[in-house]
Structures are given as structure tokens and as C-alpha cells.
PASEBA-1860 file (N, C-alpha, C; in nm, 3 decimals):
! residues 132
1> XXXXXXXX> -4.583/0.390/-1.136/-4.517/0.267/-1.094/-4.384/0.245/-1.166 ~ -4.369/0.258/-1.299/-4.245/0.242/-1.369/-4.153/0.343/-1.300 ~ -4.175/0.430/-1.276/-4.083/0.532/-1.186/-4.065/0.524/-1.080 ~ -4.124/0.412/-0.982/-4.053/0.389/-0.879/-3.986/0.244/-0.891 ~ -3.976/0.174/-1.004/-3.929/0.083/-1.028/-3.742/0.090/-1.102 ~ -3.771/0.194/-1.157/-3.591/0.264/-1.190/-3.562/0.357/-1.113 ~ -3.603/0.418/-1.008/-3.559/0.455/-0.875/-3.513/0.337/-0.834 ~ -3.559/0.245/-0.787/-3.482/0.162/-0.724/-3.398/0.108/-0.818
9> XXXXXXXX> -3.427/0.081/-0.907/-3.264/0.022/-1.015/-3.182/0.121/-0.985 ~ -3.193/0.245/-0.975/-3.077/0.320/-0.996/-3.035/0.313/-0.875 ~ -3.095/0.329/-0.742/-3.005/0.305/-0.627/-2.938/0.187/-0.592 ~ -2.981/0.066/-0.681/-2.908/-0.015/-0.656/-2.800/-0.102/-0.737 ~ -2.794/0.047/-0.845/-2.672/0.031/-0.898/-2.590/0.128/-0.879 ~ -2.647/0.223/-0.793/-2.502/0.340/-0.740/-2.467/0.291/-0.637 ~ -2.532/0.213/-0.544/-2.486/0.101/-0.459/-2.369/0.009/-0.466 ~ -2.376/-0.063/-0.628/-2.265/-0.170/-0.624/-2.216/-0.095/-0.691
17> XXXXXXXX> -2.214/0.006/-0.812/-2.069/0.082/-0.865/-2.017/0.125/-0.714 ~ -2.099/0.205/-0.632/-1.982/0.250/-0.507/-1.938/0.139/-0.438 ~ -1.941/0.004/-0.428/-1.879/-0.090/-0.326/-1.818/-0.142/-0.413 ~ -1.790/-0.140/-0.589/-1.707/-0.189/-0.719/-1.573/-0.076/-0.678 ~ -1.601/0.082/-0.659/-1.537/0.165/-0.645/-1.444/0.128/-0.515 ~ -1.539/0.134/-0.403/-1.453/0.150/-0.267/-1.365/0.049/-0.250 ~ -1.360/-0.086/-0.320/-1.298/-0.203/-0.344/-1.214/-0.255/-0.437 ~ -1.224/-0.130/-0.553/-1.143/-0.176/-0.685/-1.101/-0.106/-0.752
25> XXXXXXXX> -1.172/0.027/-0.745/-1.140/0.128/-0.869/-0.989/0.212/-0.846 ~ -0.944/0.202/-0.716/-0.800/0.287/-0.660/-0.718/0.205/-0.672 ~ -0.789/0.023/-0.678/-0.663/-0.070/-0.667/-0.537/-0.085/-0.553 ~ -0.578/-0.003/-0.431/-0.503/0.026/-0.311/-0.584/0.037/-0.213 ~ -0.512/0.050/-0.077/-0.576/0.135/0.041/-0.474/0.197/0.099 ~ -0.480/0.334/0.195/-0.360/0.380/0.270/-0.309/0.271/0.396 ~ -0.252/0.275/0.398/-0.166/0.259/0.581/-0.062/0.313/0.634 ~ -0.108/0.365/0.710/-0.009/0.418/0.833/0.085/0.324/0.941
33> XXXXXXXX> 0.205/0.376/0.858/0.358/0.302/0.972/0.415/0.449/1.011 ~ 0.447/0.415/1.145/0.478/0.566/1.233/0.521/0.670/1.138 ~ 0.354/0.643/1.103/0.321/0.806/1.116/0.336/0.868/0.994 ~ 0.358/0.751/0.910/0.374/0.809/0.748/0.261/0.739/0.652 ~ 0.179/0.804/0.597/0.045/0.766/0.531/0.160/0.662/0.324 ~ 0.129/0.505/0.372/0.233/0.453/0.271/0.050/0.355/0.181 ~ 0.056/0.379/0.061/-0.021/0.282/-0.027/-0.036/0.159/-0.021 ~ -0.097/0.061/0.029/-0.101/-0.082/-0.046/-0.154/-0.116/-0.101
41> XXXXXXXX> -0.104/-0.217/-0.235/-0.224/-0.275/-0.315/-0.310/-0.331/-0.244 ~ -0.419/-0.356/-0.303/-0.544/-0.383/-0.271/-0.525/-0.534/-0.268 ~ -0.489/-0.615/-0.286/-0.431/-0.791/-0.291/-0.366/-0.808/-0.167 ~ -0.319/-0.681/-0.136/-0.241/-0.769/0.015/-0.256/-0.719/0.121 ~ -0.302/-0.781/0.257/-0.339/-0.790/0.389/-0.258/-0.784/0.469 ~ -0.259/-0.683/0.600/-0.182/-0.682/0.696/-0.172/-0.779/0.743 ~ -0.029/-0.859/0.791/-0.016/-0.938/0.885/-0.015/-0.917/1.009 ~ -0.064/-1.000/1.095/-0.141/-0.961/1.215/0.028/-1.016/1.318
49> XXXXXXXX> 0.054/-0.885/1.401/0.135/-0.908/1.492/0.266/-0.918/1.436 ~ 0.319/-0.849/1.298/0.433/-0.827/1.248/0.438/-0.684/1.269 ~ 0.424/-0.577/1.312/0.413/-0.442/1.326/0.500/-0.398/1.425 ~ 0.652/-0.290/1.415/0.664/-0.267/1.484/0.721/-0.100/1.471 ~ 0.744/-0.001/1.607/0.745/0.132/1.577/0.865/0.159/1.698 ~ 0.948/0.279/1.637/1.038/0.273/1.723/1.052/0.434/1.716 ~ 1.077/0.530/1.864/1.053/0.674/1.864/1.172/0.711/1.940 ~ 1.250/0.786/1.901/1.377/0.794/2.002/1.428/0.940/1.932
57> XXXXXXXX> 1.447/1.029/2.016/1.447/1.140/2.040/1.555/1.166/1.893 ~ 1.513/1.272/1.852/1.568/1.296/1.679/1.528/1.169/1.560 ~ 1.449/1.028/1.576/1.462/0.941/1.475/1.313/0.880/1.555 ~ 1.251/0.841/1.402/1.118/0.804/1.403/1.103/0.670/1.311 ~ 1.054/0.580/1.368/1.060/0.477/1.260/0.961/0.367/1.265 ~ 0.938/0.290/1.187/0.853/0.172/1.228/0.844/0.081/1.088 ~ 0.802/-0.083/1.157/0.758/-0.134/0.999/0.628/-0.222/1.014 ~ 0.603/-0.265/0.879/0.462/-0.299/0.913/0.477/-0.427/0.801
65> XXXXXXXX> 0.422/-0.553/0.784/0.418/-0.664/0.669/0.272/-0.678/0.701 ~ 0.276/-0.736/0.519/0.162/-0.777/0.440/0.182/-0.897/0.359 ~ 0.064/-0.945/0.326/0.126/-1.069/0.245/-0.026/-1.079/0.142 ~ -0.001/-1.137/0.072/-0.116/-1.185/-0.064/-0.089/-1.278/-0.184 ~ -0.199/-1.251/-0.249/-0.155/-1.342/-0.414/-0.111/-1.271/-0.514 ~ -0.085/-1.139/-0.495/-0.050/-1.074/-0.619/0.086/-1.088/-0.630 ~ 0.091/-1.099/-0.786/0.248/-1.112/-0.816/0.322/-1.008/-0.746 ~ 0.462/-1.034/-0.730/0.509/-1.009/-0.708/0.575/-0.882/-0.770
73> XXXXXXXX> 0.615/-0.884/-0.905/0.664/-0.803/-1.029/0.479/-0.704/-1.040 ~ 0.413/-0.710/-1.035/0.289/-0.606/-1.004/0.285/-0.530/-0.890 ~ 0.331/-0.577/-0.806/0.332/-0.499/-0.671/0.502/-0.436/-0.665 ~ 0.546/-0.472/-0.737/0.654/-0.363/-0.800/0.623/-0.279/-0.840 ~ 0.593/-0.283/-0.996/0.543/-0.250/-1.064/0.405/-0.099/-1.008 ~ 0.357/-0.177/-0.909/0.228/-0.077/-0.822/0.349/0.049/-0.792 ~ 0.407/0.058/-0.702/0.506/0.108/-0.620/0.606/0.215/-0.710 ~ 0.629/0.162/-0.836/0.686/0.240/-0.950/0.622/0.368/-0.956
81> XXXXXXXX> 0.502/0.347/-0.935/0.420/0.419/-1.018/0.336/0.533/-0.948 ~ 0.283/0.450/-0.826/0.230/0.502/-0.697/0.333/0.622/-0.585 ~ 0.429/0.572/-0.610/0.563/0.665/-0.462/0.573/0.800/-0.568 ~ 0.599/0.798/-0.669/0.651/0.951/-0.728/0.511/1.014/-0.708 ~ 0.384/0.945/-0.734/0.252/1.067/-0.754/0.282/1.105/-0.642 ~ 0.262/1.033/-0.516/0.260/1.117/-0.418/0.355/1.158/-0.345 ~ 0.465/1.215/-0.437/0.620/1.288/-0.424/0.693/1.217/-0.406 ~ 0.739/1.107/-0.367/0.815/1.043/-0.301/0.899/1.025/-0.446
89> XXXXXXXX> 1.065/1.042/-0.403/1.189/1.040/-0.491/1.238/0.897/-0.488 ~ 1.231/0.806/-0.586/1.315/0.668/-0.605/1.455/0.702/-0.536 ~ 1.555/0.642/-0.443/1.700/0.655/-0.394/1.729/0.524/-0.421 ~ 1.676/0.450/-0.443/1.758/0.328/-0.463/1.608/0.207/-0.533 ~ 1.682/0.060/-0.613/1.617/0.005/-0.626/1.706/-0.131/-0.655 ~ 1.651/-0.256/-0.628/1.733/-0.361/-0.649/1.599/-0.446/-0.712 ~ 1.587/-0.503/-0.835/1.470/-0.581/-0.857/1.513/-0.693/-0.995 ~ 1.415/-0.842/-0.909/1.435/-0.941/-0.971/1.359/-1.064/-0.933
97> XXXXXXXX> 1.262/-1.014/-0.993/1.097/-1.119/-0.936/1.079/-1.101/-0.792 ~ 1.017/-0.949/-0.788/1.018/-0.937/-0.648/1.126/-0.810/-0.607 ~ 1.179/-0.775/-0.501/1.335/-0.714/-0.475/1.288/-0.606/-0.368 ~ 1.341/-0.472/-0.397/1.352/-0.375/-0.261/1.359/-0.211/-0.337 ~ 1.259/-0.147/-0.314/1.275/0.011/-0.325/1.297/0.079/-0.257 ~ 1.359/0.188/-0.253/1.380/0.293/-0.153/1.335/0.393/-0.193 ~ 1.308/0.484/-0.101/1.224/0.629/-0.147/1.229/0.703/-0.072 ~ 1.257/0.862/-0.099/1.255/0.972/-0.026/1.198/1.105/0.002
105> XXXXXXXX> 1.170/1.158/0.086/1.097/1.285/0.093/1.083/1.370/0.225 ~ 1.102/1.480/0.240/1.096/1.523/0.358/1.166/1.472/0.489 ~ 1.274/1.444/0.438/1.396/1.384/0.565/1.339/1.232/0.671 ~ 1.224/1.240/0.546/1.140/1.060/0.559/1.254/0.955/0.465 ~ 1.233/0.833/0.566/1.286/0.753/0.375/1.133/0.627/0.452 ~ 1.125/0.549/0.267/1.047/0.438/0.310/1.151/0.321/0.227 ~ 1.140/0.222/0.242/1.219/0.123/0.255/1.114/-0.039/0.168 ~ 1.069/-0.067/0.087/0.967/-0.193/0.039/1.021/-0.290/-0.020
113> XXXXXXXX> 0.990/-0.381/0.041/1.095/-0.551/0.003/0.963/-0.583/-0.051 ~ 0.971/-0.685/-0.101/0.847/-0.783/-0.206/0.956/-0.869/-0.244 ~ 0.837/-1.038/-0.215/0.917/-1.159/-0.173/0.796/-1.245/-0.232 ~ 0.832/-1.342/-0.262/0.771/-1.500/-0.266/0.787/-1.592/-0.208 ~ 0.708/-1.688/-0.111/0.763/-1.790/-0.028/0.643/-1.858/-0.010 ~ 0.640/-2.002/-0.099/0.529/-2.062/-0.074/0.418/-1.993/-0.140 ~ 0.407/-2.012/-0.286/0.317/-1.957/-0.313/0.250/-1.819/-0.249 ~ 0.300/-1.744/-0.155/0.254/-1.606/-0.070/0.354/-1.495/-0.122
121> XXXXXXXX> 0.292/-1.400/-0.153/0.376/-1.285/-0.189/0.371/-1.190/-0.073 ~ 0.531/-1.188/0.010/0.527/-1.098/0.116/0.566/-0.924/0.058 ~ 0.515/-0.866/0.172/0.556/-0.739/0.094/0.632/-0.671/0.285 ~ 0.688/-0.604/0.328/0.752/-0.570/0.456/0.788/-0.407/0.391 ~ 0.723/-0.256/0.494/0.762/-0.156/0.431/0.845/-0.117/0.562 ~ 0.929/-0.065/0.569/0.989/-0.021/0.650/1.042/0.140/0.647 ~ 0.996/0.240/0.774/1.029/0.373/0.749/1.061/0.407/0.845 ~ 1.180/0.512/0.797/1.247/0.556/0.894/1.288/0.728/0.857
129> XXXX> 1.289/0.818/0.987/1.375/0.953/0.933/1.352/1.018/1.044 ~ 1.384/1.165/1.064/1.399/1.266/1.206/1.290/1.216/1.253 ~ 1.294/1.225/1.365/1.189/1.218/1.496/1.027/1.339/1.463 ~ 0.918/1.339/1.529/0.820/1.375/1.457/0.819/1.493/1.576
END
């Protein structure tokens, strides 16, 4: 009996470490804007019906907004840190509670504003480069 009693403890703590994990431990999730796999923190939510994608013969592009409670200077800060692991080259940056990165790779660029308005921290990624 004691052994089927920490059987079940243990499954139902590899249970909530994996839903602690799938929810917290990456501190992100992917999303896809035409067609380029871009990070978001885990704090901020697609906005519904801000999405748009544009395909025109040699140029590929699209953007996508999010919004949440995370600071603003953290979701900088995320983005610092996050675009080089997964190659992406800093080309530009303007920042000041909040501001705009640019980033490059593979004749891709991505484009990330982060904003405050009303207590809401917007975030808008925008990408653009050759046609796919």
C-alpha cells in the first residue's frame, strides 16, 4: 500500500512540475508572423484582430501585437537576450522605458516596439525581407 501511495505522489508531482514547466520555466512561447518563428514573453497575449501579412512577389512581410503587464524595460530586456541565441544580429536599437529593436538574419529583418498606455504594456513585432 505505501507503494502505491508515492506512485501516485510522484505522478502528481511530475504532473504540476510539467504544467510549472510548460507555463514558466522558458518564460516565453513561439509565434509565427509570415512565416518567421519570433519569441514572446510569456506575460503578453496576442491581440485579437491586430494581425496583418503582406506577400508580394520578391518581399514577405507581416505584423502581429500583443499586450500585457509586464514591464516594459523586461520585455526589453527579454529580447536583448533572446534574438542573438537564436542568431538574430541587433541593427539597430532606440530605448527609453520601453522603445524599438531591430534585428537581422537571413535577408529577414524583425522590427519590436514596446510601449505603455494605460497601465498596458503593448509590444507590436513587425517583419519584413525577400519573398519566401
Amino acid at each position: 500500500m505505501p507503494l502505491r501511495i508515492l506512485t501516485a505522489a510522484k505522478r502528481t508531482f511530475c504532473a504540476v512540475f510539467f504544467i510549472l514547466c510548460v507555463n514558466g520555466c522558458s518564460g516565453s512561447y513561439d509565434e509565427t508572423v509570415a512565416g518567421i518563428t519570433v519569441p514572446v514573453p510569456s506575460g503578453m497575449k496576442k491581440s485579437e484582430g491586430d494581425r496583418v501579412e503582406i506577400s508580394l512577389p520578391g518581399f514577405g512581410g507581416g505584423q502581429a501585437s500583443f499586450q500585457g503587464k509586464t514591464d516594459p524595460d523586461e520585455v526589453i530586456k527579454f529580447y536583448k537576450k533572446e534574438m542573438p541565441q537564436r542568431g538574430w544580429s541587433p541593427s539597430a536599437s532606440v530605448v527609453s522605458r520601453g522603445g524599438m529593436l531591430a534585428y537581422a538574419k537571413e535577408g529577414k529583418s524583425i522590427l519590436i516596439t514596446v510601449g505603455k498606455s494605460e497601465g498596458t504594456t503593448t509590444l507590436t513585432i513587425t517583419v519584413g525581407g525577400t519573398g519566401r
